[in-house]
C-alpha positions as CSV (number, residue, x, y, z in Angstrom):
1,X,-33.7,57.0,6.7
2,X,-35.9,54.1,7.9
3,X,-39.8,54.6,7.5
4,X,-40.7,55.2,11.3
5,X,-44.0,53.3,10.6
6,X,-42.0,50.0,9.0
7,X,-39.8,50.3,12.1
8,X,-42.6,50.4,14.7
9,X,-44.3,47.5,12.9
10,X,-41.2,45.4,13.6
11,X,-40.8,45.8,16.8
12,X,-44.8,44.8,17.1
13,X,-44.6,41.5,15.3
14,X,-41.1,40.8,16.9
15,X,-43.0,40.7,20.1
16,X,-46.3,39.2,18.7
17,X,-43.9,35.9,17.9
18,X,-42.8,36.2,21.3
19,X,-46.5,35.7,22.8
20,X,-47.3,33.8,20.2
21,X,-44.6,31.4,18.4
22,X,-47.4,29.3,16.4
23,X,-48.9,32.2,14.9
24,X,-47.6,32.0,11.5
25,X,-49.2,35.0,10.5
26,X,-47.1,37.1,13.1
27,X,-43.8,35.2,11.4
28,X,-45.0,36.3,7.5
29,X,-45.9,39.5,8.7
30,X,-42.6,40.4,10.5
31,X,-40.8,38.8,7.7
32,X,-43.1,41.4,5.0
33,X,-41.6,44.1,7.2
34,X,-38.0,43.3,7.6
35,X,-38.0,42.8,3.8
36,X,-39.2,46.2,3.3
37,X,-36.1,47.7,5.5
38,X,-33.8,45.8,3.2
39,X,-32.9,43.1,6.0
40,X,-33.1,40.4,3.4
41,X,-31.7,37.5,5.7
42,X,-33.3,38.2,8.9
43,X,-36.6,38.3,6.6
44,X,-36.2,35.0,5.2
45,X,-35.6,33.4,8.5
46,X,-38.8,34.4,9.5
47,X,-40.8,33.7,6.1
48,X,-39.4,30.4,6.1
49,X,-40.7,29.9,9.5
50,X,-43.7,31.2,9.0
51,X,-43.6,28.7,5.6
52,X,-42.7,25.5,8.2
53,X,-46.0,26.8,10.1
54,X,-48.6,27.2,7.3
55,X,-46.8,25.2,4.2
56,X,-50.6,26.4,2.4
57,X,-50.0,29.7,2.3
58,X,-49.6,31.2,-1.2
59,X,-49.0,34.5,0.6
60,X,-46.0,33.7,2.8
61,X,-44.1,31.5,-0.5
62,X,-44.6,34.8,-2.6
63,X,-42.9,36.6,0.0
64,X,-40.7,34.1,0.6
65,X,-39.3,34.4,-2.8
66,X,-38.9,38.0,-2.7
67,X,-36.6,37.4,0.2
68,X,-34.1,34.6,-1.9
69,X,-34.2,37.2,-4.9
70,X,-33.2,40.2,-2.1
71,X,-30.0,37.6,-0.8
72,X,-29.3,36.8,-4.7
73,X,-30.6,33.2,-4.6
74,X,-32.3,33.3,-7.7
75,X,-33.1,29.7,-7.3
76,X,-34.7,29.4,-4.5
77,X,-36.6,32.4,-5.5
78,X,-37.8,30.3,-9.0
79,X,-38.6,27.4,-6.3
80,X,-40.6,29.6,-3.7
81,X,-42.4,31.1,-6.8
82,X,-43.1,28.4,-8.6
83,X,-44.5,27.1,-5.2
84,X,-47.0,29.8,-5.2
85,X,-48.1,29.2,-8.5
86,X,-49.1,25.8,-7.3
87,X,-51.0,26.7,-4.6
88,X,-52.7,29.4,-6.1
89,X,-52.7,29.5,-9.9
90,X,-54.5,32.3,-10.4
91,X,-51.7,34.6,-8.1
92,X,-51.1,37.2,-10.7
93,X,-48.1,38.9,-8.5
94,X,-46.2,36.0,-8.6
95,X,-46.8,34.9,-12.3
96,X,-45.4,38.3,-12.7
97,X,-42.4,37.5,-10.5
98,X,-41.4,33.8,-12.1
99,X,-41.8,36.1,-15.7
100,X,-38.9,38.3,-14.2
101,X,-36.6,35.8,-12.8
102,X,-36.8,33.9,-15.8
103,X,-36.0,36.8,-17.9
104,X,-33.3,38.0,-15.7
105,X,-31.7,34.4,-16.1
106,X,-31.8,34.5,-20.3
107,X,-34.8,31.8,-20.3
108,X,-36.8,33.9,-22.6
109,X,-39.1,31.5,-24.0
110,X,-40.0,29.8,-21.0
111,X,-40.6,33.3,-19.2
112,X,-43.1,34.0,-22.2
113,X,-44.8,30.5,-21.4
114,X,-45.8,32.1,-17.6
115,X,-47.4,34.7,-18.7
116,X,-49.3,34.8,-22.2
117,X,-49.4,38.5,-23.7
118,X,-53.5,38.7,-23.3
119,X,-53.4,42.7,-22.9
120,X,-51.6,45.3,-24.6
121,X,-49.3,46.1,-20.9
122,X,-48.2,42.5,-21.4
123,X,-47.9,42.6,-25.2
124,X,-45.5,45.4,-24.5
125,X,-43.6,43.6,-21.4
126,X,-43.2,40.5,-23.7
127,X,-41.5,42.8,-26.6
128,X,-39.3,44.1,-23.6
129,X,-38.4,41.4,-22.3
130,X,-37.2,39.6,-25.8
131,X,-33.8,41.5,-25.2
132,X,-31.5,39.0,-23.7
133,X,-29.0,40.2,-21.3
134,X,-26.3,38.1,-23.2
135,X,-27.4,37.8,-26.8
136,X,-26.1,34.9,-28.9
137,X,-24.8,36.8,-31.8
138,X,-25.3,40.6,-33.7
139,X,-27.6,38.5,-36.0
140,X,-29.7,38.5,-32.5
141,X,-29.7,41.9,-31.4
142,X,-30.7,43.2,-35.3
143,X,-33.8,40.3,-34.7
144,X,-35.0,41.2,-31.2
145,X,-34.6,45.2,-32.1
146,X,-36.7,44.8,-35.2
147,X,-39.6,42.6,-33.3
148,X,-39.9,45.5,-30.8
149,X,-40.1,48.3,-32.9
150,X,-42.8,46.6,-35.2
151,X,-44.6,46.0,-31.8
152,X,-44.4,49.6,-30.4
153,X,-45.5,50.8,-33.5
154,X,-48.1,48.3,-33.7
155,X,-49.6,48.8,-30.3
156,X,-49.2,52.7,-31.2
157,X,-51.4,52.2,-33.9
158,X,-53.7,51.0,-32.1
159,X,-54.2,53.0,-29.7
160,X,-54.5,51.2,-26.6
161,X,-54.9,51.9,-23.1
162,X,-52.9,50.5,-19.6
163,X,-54.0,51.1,-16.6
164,X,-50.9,50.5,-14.6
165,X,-47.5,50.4,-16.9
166,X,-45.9,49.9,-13.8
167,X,-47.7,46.7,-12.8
168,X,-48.4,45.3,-16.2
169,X,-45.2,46.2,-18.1
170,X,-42.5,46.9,-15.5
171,X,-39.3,46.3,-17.3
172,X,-37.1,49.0,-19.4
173,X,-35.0,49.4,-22.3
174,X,-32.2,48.5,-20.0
175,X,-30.4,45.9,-22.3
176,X,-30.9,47.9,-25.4
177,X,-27.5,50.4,-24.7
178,X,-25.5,47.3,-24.4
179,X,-25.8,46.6,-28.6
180,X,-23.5,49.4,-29.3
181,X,-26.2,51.6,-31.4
182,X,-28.2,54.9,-30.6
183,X,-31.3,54.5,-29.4
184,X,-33.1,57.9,-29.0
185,X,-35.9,56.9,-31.7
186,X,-36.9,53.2,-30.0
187,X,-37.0,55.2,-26.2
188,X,-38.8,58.2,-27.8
189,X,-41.0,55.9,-29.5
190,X,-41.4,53.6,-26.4
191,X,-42.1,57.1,-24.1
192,X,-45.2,58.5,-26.4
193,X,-46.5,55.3,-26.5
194,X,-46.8,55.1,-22.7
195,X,-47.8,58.8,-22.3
196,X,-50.9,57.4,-25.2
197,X,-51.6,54.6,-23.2
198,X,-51.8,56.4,-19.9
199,X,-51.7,59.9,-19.4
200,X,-51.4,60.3,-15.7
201,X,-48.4,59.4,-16.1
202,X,-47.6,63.1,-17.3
203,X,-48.9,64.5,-13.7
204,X,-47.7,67.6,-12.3
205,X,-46.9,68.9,-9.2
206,X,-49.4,71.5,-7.7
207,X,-46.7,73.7,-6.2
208,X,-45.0,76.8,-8.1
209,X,-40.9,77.0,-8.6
210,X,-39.3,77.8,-5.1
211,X,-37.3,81.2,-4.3
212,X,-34.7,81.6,-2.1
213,X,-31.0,82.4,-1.6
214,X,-30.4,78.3,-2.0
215,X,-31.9,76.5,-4.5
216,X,-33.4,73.3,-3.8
217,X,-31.7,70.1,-5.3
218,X,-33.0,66.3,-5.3
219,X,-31.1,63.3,-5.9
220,X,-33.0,60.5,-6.4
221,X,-32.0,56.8,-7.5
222,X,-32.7,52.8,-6.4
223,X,-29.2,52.4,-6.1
224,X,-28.0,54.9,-3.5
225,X,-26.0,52.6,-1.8
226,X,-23.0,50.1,-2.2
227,X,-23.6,50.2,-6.0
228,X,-21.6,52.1,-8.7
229,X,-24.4,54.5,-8.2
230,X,-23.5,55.0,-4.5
231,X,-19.8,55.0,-5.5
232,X,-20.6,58.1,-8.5
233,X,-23.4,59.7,-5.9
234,X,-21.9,60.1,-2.6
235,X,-18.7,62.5,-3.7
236,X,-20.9,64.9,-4.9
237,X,-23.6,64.9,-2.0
238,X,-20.6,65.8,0.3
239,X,-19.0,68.2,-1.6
240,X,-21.6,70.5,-2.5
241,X,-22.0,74.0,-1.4
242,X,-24.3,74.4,1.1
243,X,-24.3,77.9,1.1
244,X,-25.9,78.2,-2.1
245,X,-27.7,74.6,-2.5
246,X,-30.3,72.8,0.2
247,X,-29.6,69.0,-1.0
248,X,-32.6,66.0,-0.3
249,X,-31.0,62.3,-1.0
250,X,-34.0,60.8,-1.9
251,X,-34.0,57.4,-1.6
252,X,-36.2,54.2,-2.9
253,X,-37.0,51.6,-0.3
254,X,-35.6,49.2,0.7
255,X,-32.4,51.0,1.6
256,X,-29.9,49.1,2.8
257,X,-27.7,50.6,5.8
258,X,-24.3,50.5,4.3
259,X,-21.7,52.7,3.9
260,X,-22.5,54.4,0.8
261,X,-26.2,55.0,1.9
262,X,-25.5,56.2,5.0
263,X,-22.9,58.6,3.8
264,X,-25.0,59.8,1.1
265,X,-28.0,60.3,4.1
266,X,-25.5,61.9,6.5
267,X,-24.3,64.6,3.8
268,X,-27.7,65.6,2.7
269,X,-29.6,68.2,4.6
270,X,-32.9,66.1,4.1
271,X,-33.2,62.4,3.3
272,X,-36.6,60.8,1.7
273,X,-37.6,57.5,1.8
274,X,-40.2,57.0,-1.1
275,X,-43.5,55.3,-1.0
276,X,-44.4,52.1,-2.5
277,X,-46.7,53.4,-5.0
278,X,-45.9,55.9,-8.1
279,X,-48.6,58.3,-7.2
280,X,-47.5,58.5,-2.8
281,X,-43.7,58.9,-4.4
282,X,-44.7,62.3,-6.9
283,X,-47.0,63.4,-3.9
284,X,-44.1,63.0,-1.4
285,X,-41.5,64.6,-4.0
286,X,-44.2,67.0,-4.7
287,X,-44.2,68.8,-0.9
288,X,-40.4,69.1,-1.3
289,X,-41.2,72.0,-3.7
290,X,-37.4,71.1,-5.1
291,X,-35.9,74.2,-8.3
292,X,-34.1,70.9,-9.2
293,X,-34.8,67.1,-9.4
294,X,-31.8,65.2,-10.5
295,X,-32.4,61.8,-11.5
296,X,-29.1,59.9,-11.1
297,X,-30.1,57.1,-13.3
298,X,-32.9,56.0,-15.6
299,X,-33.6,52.7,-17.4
300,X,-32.0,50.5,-14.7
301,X,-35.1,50.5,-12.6
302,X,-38.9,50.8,-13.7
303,X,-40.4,52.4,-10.7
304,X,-37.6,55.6,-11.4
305,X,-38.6,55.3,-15.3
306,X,-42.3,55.8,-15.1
307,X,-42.1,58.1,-11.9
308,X,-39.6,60.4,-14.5
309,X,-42.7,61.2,-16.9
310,X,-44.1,63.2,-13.9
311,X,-43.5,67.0,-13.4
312,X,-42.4,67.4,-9.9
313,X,-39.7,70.2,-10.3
314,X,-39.0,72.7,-12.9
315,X,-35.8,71.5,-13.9
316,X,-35.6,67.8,-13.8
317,X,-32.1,66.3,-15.2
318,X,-30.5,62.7,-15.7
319,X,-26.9,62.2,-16.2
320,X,-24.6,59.0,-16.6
321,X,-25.7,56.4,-14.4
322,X,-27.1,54.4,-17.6
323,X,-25.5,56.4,-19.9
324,X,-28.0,56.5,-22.6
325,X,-30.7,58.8,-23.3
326,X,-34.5,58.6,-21.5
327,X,-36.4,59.7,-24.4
328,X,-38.8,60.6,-21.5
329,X,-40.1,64.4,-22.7
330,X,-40.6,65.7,-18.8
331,X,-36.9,65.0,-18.4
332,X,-35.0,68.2,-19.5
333,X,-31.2,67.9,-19.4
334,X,-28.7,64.9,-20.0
335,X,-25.7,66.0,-18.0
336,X,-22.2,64.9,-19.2
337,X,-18.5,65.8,-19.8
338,X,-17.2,67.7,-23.0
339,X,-14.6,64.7,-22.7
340,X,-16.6,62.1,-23.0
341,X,-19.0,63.4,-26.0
342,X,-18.4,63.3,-29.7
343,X,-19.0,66.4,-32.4
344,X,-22.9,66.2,-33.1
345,X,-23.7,64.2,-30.1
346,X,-27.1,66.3,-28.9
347,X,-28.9,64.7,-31.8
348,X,-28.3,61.2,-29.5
349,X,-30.7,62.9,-26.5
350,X,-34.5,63.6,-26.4
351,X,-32.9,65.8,-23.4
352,X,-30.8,69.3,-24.0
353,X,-27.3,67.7,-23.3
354,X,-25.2,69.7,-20.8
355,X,-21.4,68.9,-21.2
356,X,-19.1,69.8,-17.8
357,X,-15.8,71.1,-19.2
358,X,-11.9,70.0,-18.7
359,X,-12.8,67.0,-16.3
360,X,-12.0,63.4,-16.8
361,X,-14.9,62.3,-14.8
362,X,-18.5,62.9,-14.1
363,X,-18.1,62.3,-10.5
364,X,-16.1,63.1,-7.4
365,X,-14.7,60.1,-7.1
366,X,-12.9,59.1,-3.8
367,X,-9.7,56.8,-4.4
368,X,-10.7,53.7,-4.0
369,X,-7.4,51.8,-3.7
370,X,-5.5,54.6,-1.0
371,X,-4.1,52.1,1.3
372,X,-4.2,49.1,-1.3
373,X,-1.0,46.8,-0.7
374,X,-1.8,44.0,-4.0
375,X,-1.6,40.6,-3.2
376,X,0.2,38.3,-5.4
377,X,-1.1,36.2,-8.6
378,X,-0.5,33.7,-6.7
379,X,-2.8,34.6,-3.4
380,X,-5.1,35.0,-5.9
381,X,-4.9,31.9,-7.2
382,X,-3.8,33.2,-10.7
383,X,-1.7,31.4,-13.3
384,X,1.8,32.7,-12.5
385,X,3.5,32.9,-16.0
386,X,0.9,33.7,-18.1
387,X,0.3,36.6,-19.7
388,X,-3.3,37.8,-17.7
389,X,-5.3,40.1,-20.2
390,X,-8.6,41.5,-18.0
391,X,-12.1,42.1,-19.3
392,X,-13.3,42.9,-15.8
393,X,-16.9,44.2,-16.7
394,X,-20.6,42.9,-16.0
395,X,-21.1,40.2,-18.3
396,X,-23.5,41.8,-20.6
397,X,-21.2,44.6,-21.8
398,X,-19.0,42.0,-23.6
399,X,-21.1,42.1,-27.4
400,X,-20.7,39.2,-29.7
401,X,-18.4,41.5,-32.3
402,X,-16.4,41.8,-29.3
403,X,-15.4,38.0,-29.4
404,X,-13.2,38.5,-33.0
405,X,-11.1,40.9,-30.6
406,X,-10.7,38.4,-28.2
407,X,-9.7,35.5,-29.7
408,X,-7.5,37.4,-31.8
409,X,-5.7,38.4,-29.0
410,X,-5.6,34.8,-27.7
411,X,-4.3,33.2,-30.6
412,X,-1.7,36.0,-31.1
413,X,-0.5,35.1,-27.6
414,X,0.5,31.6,-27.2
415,X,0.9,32.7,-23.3
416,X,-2.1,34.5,-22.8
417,X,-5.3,33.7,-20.7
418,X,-8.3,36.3,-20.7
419,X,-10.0,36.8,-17.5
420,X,-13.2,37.2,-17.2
421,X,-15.4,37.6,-13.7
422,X,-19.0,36.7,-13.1
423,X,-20.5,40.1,-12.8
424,X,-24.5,40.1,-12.9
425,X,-26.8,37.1,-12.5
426,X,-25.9,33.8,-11.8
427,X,-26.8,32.6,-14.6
428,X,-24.4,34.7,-17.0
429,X,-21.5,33.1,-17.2
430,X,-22.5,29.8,-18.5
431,X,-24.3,31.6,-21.5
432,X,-21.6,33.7,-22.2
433,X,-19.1,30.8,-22.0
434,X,-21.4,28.9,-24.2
435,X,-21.4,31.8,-27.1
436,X,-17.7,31.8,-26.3
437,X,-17.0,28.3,-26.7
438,X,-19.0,28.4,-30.1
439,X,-16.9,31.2,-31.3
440,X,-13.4,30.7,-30.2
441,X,-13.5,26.9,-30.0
442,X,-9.6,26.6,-30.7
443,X,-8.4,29.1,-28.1
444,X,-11.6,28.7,-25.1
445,X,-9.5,26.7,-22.7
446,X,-7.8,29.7,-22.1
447,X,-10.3,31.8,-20.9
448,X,-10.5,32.1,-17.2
449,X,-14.1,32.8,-15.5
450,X,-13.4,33.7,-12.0
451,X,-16.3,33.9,-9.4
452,X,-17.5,37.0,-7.7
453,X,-15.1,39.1,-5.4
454,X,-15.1,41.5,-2.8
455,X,-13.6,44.5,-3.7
456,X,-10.0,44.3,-2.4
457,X,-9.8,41.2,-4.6
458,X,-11.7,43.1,-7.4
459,X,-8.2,45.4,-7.0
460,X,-6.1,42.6,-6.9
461,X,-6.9,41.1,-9.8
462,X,-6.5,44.2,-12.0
463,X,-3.4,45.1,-10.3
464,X,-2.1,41.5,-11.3
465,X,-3.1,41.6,-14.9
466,X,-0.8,42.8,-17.6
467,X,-3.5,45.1,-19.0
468,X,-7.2,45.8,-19.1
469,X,-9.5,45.3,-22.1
470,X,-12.2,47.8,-22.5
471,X,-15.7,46.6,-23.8
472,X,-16.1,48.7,-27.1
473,X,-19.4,48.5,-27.2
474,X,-20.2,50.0,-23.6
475,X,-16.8,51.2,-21.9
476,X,-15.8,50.5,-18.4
477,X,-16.2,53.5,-16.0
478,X,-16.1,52.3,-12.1
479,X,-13.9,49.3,-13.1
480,X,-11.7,51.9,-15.4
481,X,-11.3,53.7,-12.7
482,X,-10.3,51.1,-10.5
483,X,-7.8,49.8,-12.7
484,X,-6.1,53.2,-13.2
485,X,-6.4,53.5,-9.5
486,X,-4.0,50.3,-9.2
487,X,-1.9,51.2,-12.2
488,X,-2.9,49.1,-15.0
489,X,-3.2,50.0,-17.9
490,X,-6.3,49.9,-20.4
491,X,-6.9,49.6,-24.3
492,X,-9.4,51.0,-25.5
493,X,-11.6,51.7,-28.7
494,X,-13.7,55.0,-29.0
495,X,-16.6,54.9,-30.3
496,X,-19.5,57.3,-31.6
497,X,-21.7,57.2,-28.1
498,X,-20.8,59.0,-25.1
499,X,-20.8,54.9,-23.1
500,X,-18.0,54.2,-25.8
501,X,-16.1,56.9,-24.9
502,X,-15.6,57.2,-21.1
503,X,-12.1,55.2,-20.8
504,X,-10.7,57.5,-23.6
505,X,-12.0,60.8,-21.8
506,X,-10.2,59.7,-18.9
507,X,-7.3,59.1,-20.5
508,X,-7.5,62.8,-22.3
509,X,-7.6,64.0,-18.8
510,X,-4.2,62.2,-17.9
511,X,-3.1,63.6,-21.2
512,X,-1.7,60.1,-22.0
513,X,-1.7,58.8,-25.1
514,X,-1.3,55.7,-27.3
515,X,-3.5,53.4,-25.8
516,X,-6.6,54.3,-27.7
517,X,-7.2,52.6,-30.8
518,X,-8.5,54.1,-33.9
519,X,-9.6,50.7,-35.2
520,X,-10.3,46.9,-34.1
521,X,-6.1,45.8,-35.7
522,X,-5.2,48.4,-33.7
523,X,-7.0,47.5,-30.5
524,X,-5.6,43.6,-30.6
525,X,-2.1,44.9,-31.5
526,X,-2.1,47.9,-28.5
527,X,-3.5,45.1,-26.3
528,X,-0.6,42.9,-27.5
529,X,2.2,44.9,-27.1
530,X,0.9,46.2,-24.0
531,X,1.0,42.8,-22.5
532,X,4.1,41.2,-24.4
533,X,6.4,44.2,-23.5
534,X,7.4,45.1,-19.3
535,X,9.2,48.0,-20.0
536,X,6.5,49.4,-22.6
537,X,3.7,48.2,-19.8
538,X,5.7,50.0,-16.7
539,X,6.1,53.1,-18.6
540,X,2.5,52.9,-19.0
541,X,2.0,52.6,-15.6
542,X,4.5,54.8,-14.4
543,X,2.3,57.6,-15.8
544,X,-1.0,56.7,-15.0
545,X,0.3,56.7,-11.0
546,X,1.8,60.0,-12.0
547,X,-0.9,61.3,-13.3
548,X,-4.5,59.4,-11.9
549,X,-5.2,62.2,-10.0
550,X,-7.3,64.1,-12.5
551,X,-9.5,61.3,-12.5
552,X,-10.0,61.5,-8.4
553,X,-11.3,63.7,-5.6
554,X,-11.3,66.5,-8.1
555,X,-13.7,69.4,-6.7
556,X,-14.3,71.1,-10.6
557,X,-16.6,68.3,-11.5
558,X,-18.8,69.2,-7.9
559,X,-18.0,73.4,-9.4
560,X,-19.5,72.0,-13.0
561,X,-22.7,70.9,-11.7
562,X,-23.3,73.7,-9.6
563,X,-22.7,75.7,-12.8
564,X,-25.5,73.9,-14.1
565,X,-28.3,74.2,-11.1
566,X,-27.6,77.7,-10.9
567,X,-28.0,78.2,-14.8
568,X,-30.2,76.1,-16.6
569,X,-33.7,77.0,-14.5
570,X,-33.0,80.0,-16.7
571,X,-33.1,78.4,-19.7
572,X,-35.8,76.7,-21.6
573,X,-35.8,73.5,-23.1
């Protein structure tokens, strides 16, 4: 999968620092190019060398930091950064750079100090970005949605242009489908005003539809590796027919060489490593003449949202990797379950909404707890005799109306103790615990924040809790999985968007019922009982072993979206 070119150029600067060790350029630019083959720590190593050899260079500090952000050390990413900026204040790259990694750490107003909004691409970033990945309060989230829809419609009116959205705005809606509310008019809104603003984005590929016996499918995504993108993707890149489909993983660099991605690579026919740039990626997608380009997310990443406004196949799709609509017009289909969607729910899509019948889930799954022997609470370093109720989800999924529920259930239970784990950014869970503290004050010593986890210890811990709390607002899907893989079993609440409804769908595929509440009471007093009762708990659990195999492995979901390459090229929009 590796870019032959990137790989040669390694092994030339490897044996440049050989000859020469004092060359600091050789270090920086063997460092450049093991960053760009997703060897994050080797990269650093030599960066930081480099750094040691020239401590001047702007350059080698900018890439520096790139290579703490790629090994998750968001501080000594701010630090390398911040370093630049001092050597070189007018490095507009890394202004860019400190604006995201104070973002990305909920510093809002000191990310909007870095960089002014002097141009419409930055006014536009700066709306963005005023979404915080965990908002203070609902009073919040009604605030920062208001500012940026009086902005879009303000720069609409306007009529402005920007050169490169990628460059000057690069940031999404991402946060937005965390608030528990549609959002089809904000991204529609958001996608003509870019299309305005810069109509190349709308290119098109030269070539005409492809015709053959097999029909030419694309899956593309940032995250085809260990990521719950991986996890949903690489099921149905295996099980595919090949007889009637020719599959390309197409892949954004840099790709790490993990399992997932190397599975995913190793069932495809073809594998693509993308360009750097937005117009070398639609030319590169462009001479794979694909009948189908099936975007596996959108919204998470902004290279895959603006390259989505191109043309490059005539049936382009998107499906439940954010599960929220695009409101991108070149994207055609939203593809989901019948399970999962409520009556009416096409007027949530800019896309036509395709719903896969009968199944529980919107991938083929593989178990992932087969061989899984639990380890105890107390291996785990778990209280022993409490009562352990598990919100297991990425930090930003838990909404401030979610607290009520929360504490509710903590003061209710004189034995309980929520656990929570630091999913996402460092800098999470100290201001989620901070809302919390303000909100529960009487019942927050109970609350248990335990550090990141490798997955067997992921397991563990829902296997030791007494029962799983869904987030409302935006359900649990890997992580409900995973818990019904283990046994335990979840409450949940329903809502009216397809993300509020996956635990439930899962559950209607089980045909089990009784843990889905029909209102927030009865979410606290399920979750209750659930916990205060072992024999009410164990029969519970007794089903979901009995019966978690409709959720896993199961080859109708791979039949569904077969049904749908093969039909919708036939049908318009």
């Amino acid at each position: 999968m590796r870019g032959e070119r990137i790989a040669e150029a390694i092994e030339q600067f490897r044996l440049a620092v050989q000859v020469a060790p004092q060359a600091a350029g050789f270090h920086m630019n063997l460092g450049y190019a093991l960053l760009r083959e997703g060897l994050a720590a080797e990269a650093l190593n030599s960066l930081e060398h480099a750094a040691r050899l020239a401590p001047q260079s702007a350059e080698t500090a900018f890439y520096a930091g790139l290579a703490h952000r790629a090994n998750r050390d968001f501080a000594g990413a701010e630090r390398a950064t911040r370093r630049v900026l001092e050597l070189a204040p007018a490095f507009e790259a890394a202004r860019h750079e400190l604006h995201k990694l104070l973002v990305e750490s909920g510093r809002i107003e000191e990310a909007e100090a870095v960089l002014p909004p002097v141009s419409p691409g930055k006014r536009l970033r700066r709306a963005l970005t005023r979404v915080p990945p965990i908002a203070v309060s609902t009073a919040q989230i009604a605030e920062v949605r208001h500012g940026l829809e009086t902005e879009l419609d303000a720069l609409a009116a306007e009529a402005p242009r920007i050169a490169d959205p990628r460059g000057e705005v690069d940031a999404t809606t991402f946060y937005l489908s965390y608030h528990g509310l549609p959002n089809r008019e904000l991204n529609e809104k958001l996608a003509r005003l870019y299309l305005a603003a810069h109509p190349g984005l709308a290119w098109t590929a030269p070539h005409s539809p492809h015709r053959s016996e097999r029909l030419r499918i694309g899956i593309l995504s940032r995250y085809l590796h260990e990521h719950s993108i991986g996890r949903t993707t690489r099921g149905l890149a295996a099980m595919l027919d090949r007889k009637r489909h020719e599959l390309t993983a197409i892949f954004i660099p840099p790709v790490p060489g993990d399992e997932y991605s190397r599975s995913i690579a190793a069932s495809a026919e073809h594998t693509l490593v993308l360009p750097s740039t937005l117009a070398g990626a639609r030319t590169a997608i462009a001479q794979l003449e694909l009948d189908v380009l099936f975007y596996q997310d959108i919204g998470m990443d902004p290279f895959t949202y603006f390259l989505a406004f191109a043309r490059l196949a005539p049936v382009q799709c998107v499906s439940f990797g954010h599960p929220d609509t695009s409101g991108i017009p070149s994207l055609d289909w939203y593809i989901s379950l019948e399970r999962f969607e409520p009556k009416g729910a096409e007027a949530q899509y800019s896309e036509r909404l395709w719903r896969i019948p009968e199944v529980g889930n919107l991938a083929y799954y593989y178990h992932p707890a087969r061989d899984f022997k639990p380890p105890s609470r107390q291996e785990l370093g778990l209280p022993t005799a409490a009562r352990l109720y598990a919100c297991p989800q990425a930090l930003q999924k838990l909404h401030p109306d979610f607290d009520r529920l929360l504490a509710e259930i903590l003061r209710c239970d004189g034995g309980a103790r929520l656990v929570l784990i630091a999913l996402g950014h460092p800098a999470w869970p100290a201001l989620l615990m901070e809302r919390l503290r303000k909100s529960m004050p009487d019942v927050f010593d109970r609350i248990l924040m335990l550090p990141p986890m490798k997955h067997d210890r992921f397991l563990g811990v829902l296997a030791a809790s007494d029962v799983v709390l869904d987030t409302p607002q935006f359900n649990g899907y890997n992580s409900s999985l995973e818990a019904f893989a283990v046994g335990t079993p979840i409450v949940t609440l329903p809502g009216p968007l397809q993300r509020m409804r996956h635990t439930a769908g899962m559950y209607g595929a089980m045909g089990i019922d009784g843990l889905c509440a029909a209102s927030s009471e009865e979410y606290v007093r399920l979750a209750l009982e659930t916990a205060q009762e072992p024999e009410r708990r164990a029969a519970y659990s007794s089903r979901i072993r009995e019966r978690e195999s409709a959720l896993f492995e199961d080859s109708r979901v791979v039949r569904g979206y077969e049904a749908f390459f093969e039909t919708a090229p036939h049908r318009s929009k």
